[in-house]
LOMARDO-300638 format. One record per residue (C-alpha): residue number from 1; residue in three letters; y, z, x. Coordinates in steps of 0.2 Angstrom, whole numbers, plus 5000, padded with zeros to 4 digits. Layout:
+-----+-----+------+------+------+
!   i !  aa !   py !   pz !   px !
+-----+-----+------+------+------+
! NUM ! ALA !    Y !    Z !    X !
...
+-----+-----+------+------+------+
This chain:
+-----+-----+------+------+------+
!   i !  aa !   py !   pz !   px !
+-----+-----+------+------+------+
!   1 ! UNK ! 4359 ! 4724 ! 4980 !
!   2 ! UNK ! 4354 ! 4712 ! 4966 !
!   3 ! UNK ! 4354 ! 4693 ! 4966 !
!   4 ! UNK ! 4368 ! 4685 ! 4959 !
!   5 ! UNK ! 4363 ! 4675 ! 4941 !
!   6 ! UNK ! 4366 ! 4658 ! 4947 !
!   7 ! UNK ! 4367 ! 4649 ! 4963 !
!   8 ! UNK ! 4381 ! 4637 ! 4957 !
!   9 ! UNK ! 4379 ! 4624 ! 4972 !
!  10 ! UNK ! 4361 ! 4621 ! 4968 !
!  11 ! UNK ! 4366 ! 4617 ! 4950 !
!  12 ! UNK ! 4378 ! 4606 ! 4959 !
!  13 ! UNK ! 4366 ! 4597 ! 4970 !
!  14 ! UNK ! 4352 ! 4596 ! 4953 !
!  15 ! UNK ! 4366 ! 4588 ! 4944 !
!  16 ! UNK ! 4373 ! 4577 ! 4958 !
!  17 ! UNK ! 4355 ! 4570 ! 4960 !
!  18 ! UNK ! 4348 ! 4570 ! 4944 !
!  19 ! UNK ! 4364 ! 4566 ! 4932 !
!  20 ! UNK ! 4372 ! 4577 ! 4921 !
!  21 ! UNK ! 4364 ! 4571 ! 4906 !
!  22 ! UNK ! 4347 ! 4574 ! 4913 !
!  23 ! UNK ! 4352 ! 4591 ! 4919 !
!  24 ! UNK ! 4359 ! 4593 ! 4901 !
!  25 ! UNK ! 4340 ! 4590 ! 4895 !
!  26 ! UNK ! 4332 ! 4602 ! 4907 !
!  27 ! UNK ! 4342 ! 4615 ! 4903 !
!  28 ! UNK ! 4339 ! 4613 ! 4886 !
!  29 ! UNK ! 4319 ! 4612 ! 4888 !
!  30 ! UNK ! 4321 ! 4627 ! 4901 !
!  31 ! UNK ! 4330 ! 4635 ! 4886 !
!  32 ! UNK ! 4317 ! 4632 ! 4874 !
!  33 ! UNK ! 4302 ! 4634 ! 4883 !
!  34 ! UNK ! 4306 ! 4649 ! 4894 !
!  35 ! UNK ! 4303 ! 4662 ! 4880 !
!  36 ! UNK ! 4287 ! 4657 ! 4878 !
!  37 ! UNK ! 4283 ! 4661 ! 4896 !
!  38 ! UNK ! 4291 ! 4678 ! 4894 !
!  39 ! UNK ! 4280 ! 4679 ! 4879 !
!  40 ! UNK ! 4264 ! 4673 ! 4889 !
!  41 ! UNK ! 4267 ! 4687 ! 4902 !
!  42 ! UNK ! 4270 ! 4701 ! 4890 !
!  43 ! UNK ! 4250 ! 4693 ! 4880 !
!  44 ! UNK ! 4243 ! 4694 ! 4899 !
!  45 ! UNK ! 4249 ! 4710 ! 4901 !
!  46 ! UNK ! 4244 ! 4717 ! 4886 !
!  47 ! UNK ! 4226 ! 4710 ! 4888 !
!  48 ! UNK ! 4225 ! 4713 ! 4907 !
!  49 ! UNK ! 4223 ! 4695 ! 4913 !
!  50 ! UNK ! 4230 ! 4693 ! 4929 !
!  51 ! UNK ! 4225 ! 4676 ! 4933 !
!  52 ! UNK ! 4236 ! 4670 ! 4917 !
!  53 ! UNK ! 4249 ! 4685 ! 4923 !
!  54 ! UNK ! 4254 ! 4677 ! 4939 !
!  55 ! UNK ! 4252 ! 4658 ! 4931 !
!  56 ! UNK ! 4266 ! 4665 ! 4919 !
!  57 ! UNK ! 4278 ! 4673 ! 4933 !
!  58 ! UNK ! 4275 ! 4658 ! 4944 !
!  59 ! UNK ! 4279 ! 4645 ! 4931 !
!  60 ! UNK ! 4294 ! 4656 ! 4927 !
!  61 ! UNK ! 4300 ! 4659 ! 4945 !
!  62 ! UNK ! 4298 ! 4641 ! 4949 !
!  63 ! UNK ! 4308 ! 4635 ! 4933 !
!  64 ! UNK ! 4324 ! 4646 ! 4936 !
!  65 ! UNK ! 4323 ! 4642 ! 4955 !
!  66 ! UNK ! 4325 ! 4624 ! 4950 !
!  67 ! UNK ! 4342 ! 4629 ! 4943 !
!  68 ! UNK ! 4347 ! 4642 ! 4955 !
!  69 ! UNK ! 4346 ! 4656 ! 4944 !
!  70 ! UNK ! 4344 ! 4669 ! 4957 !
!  71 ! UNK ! 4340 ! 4684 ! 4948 !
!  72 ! UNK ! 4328 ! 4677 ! 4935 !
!  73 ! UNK ! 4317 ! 4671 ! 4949 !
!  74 ! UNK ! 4318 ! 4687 ! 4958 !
!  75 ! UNK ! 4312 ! 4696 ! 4944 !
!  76 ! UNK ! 4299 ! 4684 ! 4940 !
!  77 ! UNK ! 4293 ! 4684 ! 4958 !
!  78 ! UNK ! 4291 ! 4702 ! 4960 !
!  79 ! UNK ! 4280 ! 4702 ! 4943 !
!  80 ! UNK ! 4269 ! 4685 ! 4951 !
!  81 ! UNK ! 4269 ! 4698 ! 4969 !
!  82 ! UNK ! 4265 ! 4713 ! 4961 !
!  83 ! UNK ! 4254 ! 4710 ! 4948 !
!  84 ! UNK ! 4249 ! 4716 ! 4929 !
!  85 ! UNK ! 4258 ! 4731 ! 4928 !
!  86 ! UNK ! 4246 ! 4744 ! 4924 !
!  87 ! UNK ! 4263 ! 4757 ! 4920 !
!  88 ! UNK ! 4267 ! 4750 ! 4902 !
!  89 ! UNK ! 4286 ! 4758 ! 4901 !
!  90 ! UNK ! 4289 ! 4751 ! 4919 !
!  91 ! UNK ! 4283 ! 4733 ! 4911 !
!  92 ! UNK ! 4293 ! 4735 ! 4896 !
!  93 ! UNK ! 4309 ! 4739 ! 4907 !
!  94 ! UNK ! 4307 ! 4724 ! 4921 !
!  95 ! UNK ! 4305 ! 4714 ! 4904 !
!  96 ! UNK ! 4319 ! 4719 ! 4897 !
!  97 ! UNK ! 4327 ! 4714 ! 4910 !
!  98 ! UNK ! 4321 ! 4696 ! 4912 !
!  99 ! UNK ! 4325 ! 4693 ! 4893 !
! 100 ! UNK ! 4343 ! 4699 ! 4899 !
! 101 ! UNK ! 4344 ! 4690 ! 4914 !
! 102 ! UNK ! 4338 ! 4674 ! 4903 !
! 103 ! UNK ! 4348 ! 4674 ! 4890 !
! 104 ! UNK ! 4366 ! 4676 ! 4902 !
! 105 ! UNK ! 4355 ! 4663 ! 4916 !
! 106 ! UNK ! 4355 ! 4650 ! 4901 !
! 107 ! UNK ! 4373 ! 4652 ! 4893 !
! 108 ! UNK ! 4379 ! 4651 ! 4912 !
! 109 ! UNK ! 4368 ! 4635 ! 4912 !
! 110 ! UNK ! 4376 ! 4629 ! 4899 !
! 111 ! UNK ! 4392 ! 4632 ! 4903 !
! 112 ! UNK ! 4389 ! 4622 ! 4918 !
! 113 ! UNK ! 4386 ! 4608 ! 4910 !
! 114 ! UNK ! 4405 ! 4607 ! 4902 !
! 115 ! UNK ! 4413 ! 4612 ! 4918 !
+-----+-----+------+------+------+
């Protein structure tokens, strides 16, 4: 069974200790700057770099967990666990996929925020 997208109780808890309009900025900078990860791990793939592979998933895994968006870290996690994909079309698919699951993880984010 897949994850759910977003854990809303963590969200809850980020936004209870943290503030709302510091939540607001992370979202916002998660927004911005996950792309570029996704971006990192399709260069490490492409160059067969594993070290900068799993640095990529990690960061990725680590930044959705902070928001509770279950799915995008599952998906980061099994690319950190598994590896560079040597199978570019399975690559290609899981990373379709985490652009997916990032764009609906951030516009529930947001959403969050007013409500």
């Amino acid at each position: 069974m897949a994850e759910p997208l977003l854990d809303a109780a963590v969200m809850r808890d980020l936004c209870d200790t943290a503030g709302g309009d510091f939540v607001a900025e992370l979202v916002e900078t998660f927004a911005a700057e996950a792309p570029g990860m996704l971006a990192e791990l399709r260069a490490a793939q492409a160059a067969g770099a594993a070290a900068r592979f799993r640095r990529a998933a990690h960061s990725l895994k680590t930044n959705a967990n902070t928001f509770g968006a279950l799915r995008l870290a599952e998906g980061a996690r099994a690319l950190e666990l598994g590896g560079v994909p040597a199978d570019t079309a399975v690559f290609n698919e899981r990373m379709a996929a985490l652009e997916a699951d990032l764009a609906a993880t951030v516009g529930r984010l947001r959403e969050a925020q007013h409500g």
